[in-house]
KOLDREN-249734 format. One record per residue: x, z negated, y of N, C-alpha, C in turn. Coordinates in steps of 0.05 Angstrom, whole numbers, plus 32768, in hexadecimal, padded with zeros to 4 digits. Last residue first. Layout:
<rs>
XZYXZYXZY
...
</rs>
This chain:
<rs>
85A183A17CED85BD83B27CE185BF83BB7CCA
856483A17D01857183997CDE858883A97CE8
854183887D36855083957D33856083907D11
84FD83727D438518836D7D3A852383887D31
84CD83617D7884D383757D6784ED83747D5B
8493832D7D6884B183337D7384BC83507D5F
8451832C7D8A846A83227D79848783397D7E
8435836A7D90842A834B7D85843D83417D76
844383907DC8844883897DAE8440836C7DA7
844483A67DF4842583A37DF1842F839A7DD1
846B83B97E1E846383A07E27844A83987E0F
848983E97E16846B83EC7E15845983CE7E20
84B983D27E0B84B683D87E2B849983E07E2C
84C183CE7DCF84BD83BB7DD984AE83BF7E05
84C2840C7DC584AC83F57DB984AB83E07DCF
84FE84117DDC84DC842A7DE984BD841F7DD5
851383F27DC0850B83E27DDD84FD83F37DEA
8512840E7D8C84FE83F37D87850883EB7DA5
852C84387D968511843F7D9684FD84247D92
855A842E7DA5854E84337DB4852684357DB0
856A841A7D6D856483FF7D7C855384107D9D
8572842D7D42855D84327D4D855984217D64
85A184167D1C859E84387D38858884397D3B
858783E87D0F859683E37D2585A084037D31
854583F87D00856983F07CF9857083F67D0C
850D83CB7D0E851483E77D0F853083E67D06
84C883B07D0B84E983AD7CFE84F683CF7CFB
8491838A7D2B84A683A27D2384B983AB7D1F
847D835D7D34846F83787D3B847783927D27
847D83217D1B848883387D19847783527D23
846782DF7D31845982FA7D2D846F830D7D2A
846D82A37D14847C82C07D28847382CF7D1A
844D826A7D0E844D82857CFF845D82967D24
845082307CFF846082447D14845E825F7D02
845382147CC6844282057CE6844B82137CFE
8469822C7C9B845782397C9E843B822B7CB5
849B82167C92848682077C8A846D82157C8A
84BC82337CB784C1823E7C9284A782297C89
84AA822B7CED84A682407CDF84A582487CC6
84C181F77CF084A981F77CF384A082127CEB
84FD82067CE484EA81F47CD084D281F47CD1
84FC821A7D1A850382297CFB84F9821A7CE3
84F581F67D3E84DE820F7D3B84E282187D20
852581D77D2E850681C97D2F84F781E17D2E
854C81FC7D3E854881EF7D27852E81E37D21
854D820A7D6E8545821E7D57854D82117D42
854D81D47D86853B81D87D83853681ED7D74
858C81C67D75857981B67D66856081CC7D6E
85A181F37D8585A081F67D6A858681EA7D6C
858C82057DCB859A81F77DB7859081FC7DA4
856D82117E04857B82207DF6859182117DE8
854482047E2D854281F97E0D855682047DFF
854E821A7E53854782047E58854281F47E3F
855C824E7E49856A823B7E54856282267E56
851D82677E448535825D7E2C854782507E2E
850282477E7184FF82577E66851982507E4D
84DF82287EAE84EC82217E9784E7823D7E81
84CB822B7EE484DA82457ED884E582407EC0
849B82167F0C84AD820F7EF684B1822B7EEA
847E821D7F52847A821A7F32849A82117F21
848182237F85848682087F80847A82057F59
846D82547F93845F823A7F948462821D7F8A
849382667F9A848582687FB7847782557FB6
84B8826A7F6F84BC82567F8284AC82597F9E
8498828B7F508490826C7F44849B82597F60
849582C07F69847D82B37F6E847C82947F60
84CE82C47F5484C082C97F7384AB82AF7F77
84C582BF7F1C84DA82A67F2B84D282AD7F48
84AA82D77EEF849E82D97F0B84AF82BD7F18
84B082C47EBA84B582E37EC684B182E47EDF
84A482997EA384C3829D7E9584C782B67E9C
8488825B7EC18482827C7EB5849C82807EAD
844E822A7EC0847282337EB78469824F7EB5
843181F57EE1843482137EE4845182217EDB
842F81C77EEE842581CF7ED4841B81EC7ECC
844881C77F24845881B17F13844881BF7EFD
841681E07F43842F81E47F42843981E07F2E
83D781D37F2683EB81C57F34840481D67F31
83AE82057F2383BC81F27F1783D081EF7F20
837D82207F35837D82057F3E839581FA7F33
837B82597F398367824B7F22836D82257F23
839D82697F57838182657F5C8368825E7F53
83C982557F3983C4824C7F5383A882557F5A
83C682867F1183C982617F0D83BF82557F27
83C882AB7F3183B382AF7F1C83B0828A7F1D
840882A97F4283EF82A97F5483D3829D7F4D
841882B57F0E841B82937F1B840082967F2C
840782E67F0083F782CC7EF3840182B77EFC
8423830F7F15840583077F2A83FA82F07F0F
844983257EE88436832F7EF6842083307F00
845F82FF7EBD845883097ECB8445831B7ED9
845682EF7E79845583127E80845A83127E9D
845082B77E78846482BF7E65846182E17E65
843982797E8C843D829D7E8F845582A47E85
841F824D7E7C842C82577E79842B82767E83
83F182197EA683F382327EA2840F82377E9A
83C081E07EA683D881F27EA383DD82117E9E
838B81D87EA9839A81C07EB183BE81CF7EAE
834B81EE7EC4836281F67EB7837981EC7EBD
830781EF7EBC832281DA7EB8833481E87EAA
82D382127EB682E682097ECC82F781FC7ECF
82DE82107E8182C0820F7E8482CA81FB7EA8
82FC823D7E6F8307821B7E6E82F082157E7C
82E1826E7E6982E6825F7E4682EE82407E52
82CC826D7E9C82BB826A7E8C82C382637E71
8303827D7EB482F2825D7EBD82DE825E7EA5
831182A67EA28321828E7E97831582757EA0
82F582CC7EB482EB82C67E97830582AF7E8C
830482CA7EE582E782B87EE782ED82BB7ECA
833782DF7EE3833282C07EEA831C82B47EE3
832E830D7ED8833F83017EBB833782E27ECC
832083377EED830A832B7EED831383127EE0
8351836D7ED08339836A7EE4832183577EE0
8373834C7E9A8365836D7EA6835883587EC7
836A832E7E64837983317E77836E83477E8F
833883077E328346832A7E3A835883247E56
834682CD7E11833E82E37E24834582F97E32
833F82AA7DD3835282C37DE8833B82CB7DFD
835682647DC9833982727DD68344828D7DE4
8371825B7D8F8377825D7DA2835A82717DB0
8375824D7D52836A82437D60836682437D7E
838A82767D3A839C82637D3F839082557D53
835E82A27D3E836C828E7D1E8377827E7D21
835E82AF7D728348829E7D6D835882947D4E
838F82D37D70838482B37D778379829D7D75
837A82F77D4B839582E97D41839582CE7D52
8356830E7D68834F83047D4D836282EC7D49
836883217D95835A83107D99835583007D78
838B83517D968399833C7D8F837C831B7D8F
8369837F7DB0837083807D8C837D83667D88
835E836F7DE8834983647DCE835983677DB6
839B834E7DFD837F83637DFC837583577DE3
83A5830F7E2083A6831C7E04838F83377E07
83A682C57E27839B82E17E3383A982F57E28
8390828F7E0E839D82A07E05839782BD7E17
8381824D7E188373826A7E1A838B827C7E23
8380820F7DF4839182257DF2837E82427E00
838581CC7DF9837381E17DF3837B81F57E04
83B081A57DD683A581AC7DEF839281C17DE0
83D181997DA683B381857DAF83A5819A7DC3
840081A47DA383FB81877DB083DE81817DB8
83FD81D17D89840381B57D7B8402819B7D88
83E781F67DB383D881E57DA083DF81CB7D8C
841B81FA7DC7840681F07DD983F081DC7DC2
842A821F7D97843882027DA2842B81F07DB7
840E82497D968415822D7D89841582217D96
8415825D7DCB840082517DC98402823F7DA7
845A82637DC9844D82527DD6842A824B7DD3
845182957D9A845D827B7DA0845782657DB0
844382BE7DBC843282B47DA8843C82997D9D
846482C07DEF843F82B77DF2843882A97DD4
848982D37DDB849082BF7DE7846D82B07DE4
847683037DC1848D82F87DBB848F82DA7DBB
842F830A7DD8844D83117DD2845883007DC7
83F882FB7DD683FD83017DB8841E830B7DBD
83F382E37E0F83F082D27DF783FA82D77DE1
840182F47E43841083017E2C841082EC7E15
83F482AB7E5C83F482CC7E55840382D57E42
83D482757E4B83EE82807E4483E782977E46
83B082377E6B83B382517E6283CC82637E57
839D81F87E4C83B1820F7E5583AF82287E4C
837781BA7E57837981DA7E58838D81E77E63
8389817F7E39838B81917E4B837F81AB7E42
838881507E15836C81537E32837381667E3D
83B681557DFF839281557DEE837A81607E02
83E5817B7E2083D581637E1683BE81687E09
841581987E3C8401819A7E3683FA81897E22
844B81A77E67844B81837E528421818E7E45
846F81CA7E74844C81C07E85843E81A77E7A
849A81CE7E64849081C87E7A847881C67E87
848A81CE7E2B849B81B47E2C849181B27E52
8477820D7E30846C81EF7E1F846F81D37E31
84AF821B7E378497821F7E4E847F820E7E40
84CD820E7E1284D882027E2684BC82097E3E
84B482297DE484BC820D7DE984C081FC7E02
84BB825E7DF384A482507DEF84A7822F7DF0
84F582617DF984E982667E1184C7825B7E09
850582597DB8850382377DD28502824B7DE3
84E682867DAB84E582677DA284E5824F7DB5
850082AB7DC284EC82B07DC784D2828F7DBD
853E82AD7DB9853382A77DD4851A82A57DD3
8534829A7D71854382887D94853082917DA5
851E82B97D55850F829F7D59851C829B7D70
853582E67D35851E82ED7D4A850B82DD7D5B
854082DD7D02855082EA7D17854182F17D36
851C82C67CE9853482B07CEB853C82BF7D06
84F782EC7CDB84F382D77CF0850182C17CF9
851683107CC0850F83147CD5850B82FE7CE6
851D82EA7C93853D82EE7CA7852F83007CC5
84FA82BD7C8884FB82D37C7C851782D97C9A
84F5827A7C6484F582867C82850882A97C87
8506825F7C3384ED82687C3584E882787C59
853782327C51852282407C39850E82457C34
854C823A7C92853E82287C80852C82397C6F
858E82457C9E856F82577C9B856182477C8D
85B582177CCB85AB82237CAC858C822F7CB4
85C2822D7D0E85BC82147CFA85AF82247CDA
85EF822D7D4385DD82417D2885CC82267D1A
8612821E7D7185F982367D7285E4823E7D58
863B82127D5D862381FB7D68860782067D68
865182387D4C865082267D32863582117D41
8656826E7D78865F82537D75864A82487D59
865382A87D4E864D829C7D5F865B827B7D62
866482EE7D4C867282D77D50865F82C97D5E
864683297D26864D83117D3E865582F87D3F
863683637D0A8644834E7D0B8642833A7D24
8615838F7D13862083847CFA862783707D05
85F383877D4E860683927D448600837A7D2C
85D8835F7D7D85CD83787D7085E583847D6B
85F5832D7D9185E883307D7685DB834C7D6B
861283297DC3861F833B7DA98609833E7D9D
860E830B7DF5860183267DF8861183377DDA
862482E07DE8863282E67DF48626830D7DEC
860382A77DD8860282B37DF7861882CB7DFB
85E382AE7D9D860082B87DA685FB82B97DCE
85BB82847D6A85C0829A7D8A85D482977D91
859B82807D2E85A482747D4A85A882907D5E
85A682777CE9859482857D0085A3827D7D20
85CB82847CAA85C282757CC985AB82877CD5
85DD82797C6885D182897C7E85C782767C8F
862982747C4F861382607C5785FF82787C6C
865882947C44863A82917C30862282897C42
868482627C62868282837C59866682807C40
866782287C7C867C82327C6B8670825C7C6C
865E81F57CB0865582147C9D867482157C92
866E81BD7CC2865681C77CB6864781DA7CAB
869881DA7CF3868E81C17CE5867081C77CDC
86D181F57CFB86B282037CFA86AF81E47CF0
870781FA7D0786F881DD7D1486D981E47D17
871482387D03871F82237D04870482117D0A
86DE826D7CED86FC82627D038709823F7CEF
86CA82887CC186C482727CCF86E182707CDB
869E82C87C9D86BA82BA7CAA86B082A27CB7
867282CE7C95867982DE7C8C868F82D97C8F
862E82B67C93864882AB7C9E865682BC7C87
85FA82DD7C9F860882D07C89861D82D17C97
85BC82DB7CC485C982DF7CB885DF82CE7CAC
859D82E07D0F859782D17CED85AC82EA7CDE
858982D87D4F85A982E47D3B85A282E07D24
858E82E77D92858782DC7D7C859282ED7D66
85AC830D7DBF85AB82F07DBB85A082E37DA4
85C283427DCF85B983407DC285BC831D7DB4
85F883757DDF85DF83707DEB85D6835D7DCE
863083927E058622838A7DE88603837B7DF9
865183BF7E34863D83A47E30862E83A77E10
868F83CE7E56867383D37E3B866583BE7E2F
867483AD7E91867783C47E7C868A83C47E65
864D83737E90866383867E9E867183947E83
861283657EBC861D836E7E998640836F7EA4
85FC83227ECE860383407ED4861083497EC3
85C083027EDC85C7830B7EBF85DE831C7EC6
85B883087F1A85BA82EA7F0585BD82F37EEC
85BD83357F2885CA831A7F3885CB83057F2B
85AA835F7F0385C383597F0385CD833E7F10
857B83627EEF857B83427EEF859C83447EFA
857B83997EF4856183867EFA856383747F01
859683B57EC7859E83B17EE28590839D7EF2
857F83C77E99857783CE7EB0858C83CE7ECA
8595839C7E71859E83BB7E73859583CF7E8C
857883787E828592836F7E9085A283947E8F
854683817E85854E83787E958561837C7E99
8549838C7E46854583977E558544839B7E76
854C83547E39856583617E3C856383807E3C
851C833D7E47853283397E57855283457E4E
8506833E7E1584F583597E36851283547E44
852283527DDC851983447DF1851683517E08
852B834A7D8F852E83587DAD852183507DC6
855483307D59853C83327D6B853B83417D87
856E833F7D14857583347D3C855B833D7D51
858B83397CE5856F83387CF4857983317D0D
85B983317CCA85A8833E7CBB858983437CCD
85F7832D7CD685DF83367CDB85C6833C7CD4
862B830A7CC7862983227CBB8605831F7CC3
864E82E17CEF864382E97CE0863482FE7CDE
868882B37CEF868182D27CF7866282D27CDC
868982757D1D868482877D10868182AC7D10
86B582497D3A86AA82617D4286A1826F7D1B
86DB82277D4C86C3821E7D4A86AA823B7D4A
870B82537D5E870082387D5386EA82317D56
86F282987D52870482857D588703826E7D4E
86E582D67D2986D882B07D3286F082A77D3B
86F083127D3986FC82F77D3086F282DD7D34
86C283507D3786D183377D4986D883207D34
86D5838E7D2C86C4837F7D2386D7835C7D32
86D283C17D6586E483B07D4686CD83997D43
869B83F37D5886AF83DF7D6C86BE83D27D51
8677842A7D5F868A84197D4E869A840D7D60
8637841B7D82864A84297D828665841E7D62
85F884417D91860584307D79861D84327D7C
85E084377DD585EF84407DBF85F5842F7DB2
85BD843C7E1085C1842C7DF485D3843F7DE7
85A284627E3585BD84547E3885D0843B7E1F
856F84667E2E857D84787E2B859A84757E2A
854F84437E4C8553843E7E26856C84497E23
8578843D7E878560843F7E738569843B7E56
85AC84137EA4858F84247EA2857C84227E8A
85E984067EB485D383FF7EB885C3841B7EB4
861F841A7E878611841E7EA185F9840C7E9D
862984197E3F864584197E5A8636841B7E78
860E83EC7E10861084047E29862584057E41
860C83EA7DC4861A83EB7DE7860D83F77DF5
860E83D07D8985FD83DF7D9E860C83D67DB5
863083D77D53862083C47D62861783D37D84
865583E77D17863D83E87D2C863683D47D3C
869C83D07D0A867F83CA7D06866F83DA7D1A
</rs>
């Protein structure tokens, strides 16, 4: 089968499609056949080298955690799929960008009907990392929260989800994504130079939480806009969350079926829209993480084998 490698830490440049054997489900193990797989800032990180102390690769490295497609084999002591059946879910074992992958059986849950395979394949990390930075700042009817990188991956997700609980949502976002906010009821404001005073004036000076979901200087941002430590999550800036005593809840912290199960339902209903930016095949995969490293995509970019 295809599936993408790198043998070193570095750039785009270090990707390859390569032929590998195609892998055996063990027990409790599925194989399945690919049809969408999603991409992520953090495994750019890890192809970097970046995260080596806490992510570390070791050579020849696969890449690639969210997954949608067709059970194509089943091990022993699979409970609850058969060969045919289509899933969604996540592989911790850095495979899913390739034809094929083995995941645990705990890891998947049915494609619910009517939910297109891009956005099946492209829901985990970027799903429950919205979820789980949600869940950590607990946001309410009476609250104001802000979310950076409002219109990404992770951003556009979480200001849902903020909104389903009521709260009141300011979205930071350039202008071309401002439309798409404001639809989803969400108050956008530009990012750039000056970004605090035009966040006191949409929360008309009350700001009761903050997600960050881009790094760079928005815990700080949080803290000078007054919000308690404890209602401060980010999923990029772990420096600056433990200086101040913020929260780092991110995909680990929600990483199960049941919840890509609940978003996946909440998606095929049409109460969770995922933004698609951009769908490239799997030999393109360099050219959809020289997309994704632009940092400026609305929603998630997927990979088709």
């Amino acid at each position: 089968m295809k599936a993408v490698r790198f043998h070193a830490y570095g750039g785009i440049d270090v990707l390859r499609v390569e032929e590998v054997e195609r892998p055996e489900p063990g027990p409790g193990q599925l194989l399945v056949a690919v049809r969408a797989a999603g991409i992520q800032p953090g495994e750019v990180m890890i192809r970097e080298g970046a995260r080596h102390g806490r992510w570390p690769a070791a050579f020849p490295s696969g890449q690639g955690s969210d997954l949608a497609g067709v059970v194509t084999g089943v091990g022993p002591e699979v409970r609850g799929f058969a060969v045919g059946d289509e899933v969604l879910g996540f592989t911790h074992g850095r495979a899913s960008h390739a034809e094929f992958v083995v995941v645990d059986d705990v890891n998947v849950v049915s494609r619910p009907r009517g939910l297109s395979w891009d956005v099946a394949g492209s829901l985990y990390v970027a799903g429950t990392t919205a979820y789980a930075s949600v869940f950590a700042v607990d946001p309410g009817p009476a609250d104001t929260v802000v979310v950076s990188g409002a219109a990404g991956g992770v951003g556009s997700l979480a200001v849902q989800l903020a909104r389903r609980r009521g709260a009141t949502v300011i979205g930071l976002a350039g202008e071309r994504n401002h439309a798409w906010l404001t639809e989803r009821g969400v108050v956008p404001v530009t990012y750039g130079e000056g970004v605090a005073e035009r966040i006191r004036r949409a929360a008309d000076g009350k700001v009761d939480a903050f997600i960050d979901t881009f790094g760079d200087g928005y815990v700080e941002l949080a803290v000078e806009l007054g919000v308690r430590p404890e209602r401060i999550n980010t999923i990029r800036d772990w420096q600056a969350a433990a200086k101040v005593g913020a929260r780092t809840y991110g995909e680990g912290s929600a990483a199960s079926a049941v919840v890509v199960g609940e978003l996946a339902r909440l998606a095929a209903r049409g109460e969770l829209e995922v933004p698609i930016a951009r769908v490239y095949p799997l030999e393109q995969v360099r050219d959809a993480f020289r997309d994704l490293e632009q940092r400026h995509t609305h929603g998630k970019i997927v990979l088709r084998p």
